[in-house]
C-alpha positions as semicolon CSV with decimal commas, in nm:
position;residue;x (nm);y (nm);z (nm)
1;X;3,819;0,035;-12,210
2;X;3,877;0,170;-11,892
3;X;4,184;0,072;-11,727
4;X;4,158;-0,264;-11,500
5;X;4,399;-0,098;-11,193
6;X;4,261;0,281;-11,140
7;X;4,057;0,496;-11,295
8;X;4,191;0,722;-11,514
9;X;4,102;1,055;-11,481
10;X;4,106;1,283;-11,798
11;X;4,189;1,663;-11,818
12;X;3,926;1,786;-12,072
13;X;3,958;2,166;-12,209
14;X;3,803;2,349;-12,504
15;X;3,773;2,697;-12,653
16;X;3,395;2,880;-12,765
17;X;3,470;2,698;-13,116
18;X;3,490;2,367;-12,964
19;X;3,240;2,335;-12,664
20;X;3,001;2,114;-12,845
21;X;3,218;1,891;-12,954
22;X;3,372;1,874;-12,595
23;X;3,037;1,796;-12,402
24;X;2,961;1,515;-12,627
25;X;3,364;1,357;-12,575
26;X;3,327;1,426;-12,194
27;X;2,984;1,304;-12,177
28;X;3,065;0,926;-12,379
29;X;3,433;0,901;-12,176
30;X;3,213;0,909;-11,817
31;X;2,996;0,641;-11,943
32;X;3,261;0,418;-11,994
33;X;3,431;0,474;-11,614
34;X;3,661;0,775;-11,681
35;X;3,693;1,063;-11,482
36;X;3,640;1,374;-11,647
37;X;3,796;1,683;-11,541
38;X;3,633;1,971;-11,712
39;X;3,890;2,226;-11,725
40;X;3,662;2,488;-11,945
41;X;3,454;2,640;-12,142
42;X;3,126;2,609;-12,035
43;X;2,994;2,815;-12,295
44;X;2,979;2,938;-12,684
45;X;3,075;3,214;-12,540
46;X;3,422;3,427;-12,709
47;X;3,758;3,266;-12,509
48;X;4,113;3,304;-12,562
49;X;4,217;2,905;-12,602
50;X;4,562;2,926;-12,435
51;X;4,380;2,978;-12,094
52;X;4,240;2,622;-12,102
53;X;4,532;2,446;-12,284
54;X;4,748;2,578;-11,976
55;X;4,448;2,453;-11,730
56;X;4,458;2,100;-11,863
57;X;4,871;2,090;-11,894
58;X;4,859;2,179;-11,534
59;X;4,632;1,918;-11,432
60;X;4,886;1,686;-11,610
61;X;5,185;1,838;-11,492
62;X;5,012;1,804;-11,082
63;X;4,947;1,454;-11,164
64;X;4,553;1,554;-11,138
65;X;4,523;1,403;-11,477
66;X;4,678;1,094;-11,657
67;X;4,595;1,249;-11,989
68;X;4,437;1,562;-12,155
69;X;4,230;1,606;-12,456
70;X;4,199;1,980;-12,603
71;X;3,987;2,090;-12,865
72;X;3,933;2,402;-13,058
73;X;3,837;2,514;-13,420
74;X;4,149;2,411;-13,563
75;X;4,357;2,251;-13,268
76;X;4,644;2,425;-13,412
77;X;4,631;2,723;-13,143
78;X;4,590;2,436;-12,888
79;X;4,893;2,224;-12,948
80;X;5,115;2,522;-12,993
81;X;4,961;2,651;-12,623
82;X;5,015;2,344;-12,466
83;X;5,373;2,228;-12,602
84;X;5,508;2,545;-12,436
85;X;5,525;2,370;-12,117
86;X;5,834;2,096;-12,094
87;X;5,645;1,804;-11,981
88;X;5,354;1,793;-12,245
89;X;5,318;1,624;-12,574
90;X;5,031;1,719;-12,715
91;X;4,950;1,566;-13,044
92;X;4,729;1,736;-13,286
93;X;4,527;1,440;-13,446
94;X;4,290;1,394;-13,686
95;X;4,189;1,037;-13,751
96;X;4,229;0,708;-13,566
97;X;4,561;0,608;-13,702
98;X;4,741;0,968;-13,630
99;X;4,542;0,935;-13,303
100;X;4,743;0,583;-13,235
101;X;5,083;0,670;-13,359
102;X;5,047;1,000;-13,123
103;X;5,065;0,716;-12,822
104;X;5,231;0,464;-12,962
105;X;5,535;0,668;-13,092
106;X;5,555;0,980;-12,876
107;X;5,442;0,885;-12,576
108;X;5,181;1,204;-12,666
109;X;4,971;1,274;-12,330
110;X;4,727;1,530;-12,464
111;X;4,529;1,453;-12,785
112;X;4,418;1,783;-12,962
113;X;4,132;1,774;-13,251
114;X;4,002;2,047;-13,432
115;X;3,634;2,053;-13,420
116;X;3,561;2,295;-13,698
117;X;3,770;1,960;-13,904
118;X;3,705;1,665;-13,763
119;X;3,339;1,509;-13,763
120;X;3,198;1,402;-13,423
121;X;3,216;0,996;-13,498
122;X;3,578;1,044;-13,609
123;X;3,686;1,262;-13,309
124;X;3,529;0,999;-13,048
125;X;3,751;0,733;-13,219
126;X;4,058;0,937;-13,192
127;X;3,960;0,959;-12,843
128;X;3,935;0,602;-12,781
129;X;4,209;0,506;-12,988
130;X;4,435;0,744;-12,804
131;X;4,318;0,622;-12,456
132;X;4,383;0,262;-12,556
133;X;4,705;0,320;-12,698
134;X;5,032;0,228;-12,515
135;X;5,344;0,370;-12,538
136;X;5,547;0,128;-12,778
137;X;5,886;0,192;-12,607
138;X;6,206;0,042;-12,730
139;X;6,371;0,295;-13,031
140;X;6,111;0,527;-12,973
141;X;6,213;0,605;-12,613
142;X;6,539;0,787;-12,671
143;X;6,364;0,969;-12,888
144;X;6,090;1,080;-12,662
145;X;6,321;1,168;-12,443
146;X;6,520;1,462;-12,636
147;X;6,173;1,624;-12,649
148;X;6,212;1,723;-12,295
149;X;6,563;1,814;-12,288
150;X;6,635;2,172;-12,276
151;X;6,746;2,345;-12,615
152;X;7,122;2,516;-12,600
């Protein structure tokens, strides 16, 4: 799975709701090759979730990171955090297929799961799905690009 030219180095970020679920996607996505960024939390402990979706947009934004994946209960609070910044996508996803469309369609470069909805076999698929995915191109393109133009 991992990409023949480079490695490609991940942005991973989770709030108290979702570290669990983030050790176990950080620890399977190293064994294949991937670079892991661990952006935060490193606990159960209480955390307000916008900290670490603005840690991993920034790694993204740098060029640190060829793609983020954020978690938290509900991934809601997540993809609103990190689609405040102009050059993220972040696609809230909850199975394989949403997971694919995210890349194939809108060029999404953070995937966002909700761990307190998503079981752990489904969310690794999303995962893999999302970092095999291209971006399809073509008619979507124009469309993609309105998403970063600034609104009147």
């Amino acid at each position: 799975m991992p990409n023949s030219d480079k490695t490609r180095n991940i942005a991973i970020g989770a709030d108290h709701a979702a570290f669990s679920l983030k050790e176990k996607i950080k620890g399977g996505f190293q064994d294949l090759g991937f670079r892991i960024q661990d952006c935060g939390t490193d606990s159960t402990e209480s955390v307000d979730y916008p900290d670490f979706a603005d840690k991993v947009a920034e790694e993204i934004i740098a060029g640190r990171a060829d793609t983020g994946i954020l978690l938290c209960g509900s991934g809601i609070g997540m993809s609103i955090a990190a689609n405040r910044h102009a050059q993220i996508r972040a696609a809230l996803c909850h199975d394989a297929e949403t997971a694919r469309l995210a890349r194939e369609h809108n060029d999404a470069n953070i995937l966002v799961l909700g761990s307190r909805l998503i079981d752990e076999k489904t969310a690794l698929e999303c995962v893999r799905i999302f970092l095999e995915t291209k971006f399809a191109g073509g008619r979507h393109q124009a469309r993609v690009a309105k998403l970063s133009l600034p609104k009147p």
